[in-house]
C-alpha positions, 0 to 999 in steps of 0.5 A, spaced: 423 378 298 429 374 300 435 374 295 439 368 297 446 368 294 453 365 291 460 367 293 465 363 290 472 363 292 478 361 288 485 359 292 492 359 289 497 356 293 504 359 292 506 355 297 511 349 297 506 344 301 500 340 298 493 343 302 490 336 304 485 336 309 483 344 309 476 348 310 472 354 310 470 355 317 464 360 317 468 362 325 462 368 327 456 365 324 453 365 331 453 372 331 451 375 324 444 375 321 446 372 314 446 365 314 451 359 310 447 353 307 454 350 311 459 352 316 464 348 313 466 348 307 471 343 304 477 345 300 480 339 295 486 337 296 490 342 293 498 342 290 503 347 290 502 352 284 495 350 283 488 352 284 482 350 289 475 353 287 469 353 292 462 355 293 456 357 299 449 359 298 448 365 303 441 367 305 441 374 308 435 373 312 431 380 310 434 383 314 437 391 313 444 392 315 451 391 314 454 384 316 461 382 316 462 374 315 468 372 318 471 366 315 477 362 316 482 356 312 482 351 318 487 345 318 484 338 318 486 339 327 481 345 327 487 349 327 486 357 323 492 356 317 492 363 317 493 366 324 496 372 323 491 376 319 488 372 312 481 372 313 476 371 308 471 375 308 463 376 305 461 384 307 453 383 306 449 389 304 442 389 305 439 394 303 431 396 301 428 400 296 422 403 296 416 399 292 421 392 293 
């Protein structure tokens, strides 16, 4: 029985410029077996010192394995925010049990 699933997020921006414009890019998706109800997921605007929350469903595909979805801010020009290494990722483990 496939298990679809929330992840949430919760961003801090500590630094000094408003985040407008930004999302979440699901960047390998064409690559992993578990899939997001979207791609892109927008970020609100969000000032210095304040929080952003943000959500997918992801549906692991009944599929037995260990999956890495790599995903990555992206400014309203598609360009990566955080080139140098700030990915966010979701390690999806599927794993059945007998008698499941």
């Amino acid at each position: 029985m496939d298990q679809v699933f929330e992840h949430t997020w919760v961003f801090d921006n500590v630094g000094t410029q408003t985040w407008s414009g930004r999302r979440l890019y699901f960047s390998n998706h064409d690559e992993v077996r578990p899939r997001a109800e979207t791609n892109y997921i927008d970020i609100p605007d969000t000032p210095p010192n304040h929080t952003a929350t943000v959500s997918v469903r992801i549906d692991p595909r009944s599929f037995e394995k260990r999956s890495e979805c790599l995903w990555i801010m992206v400014d309203d020009q598609g360009r990566n925010c955080f080139p140098h290494g700030s990915q966010f990722t979701i390690i999806v483990d599927v794993t059945f049990q007998a008698g499941s």
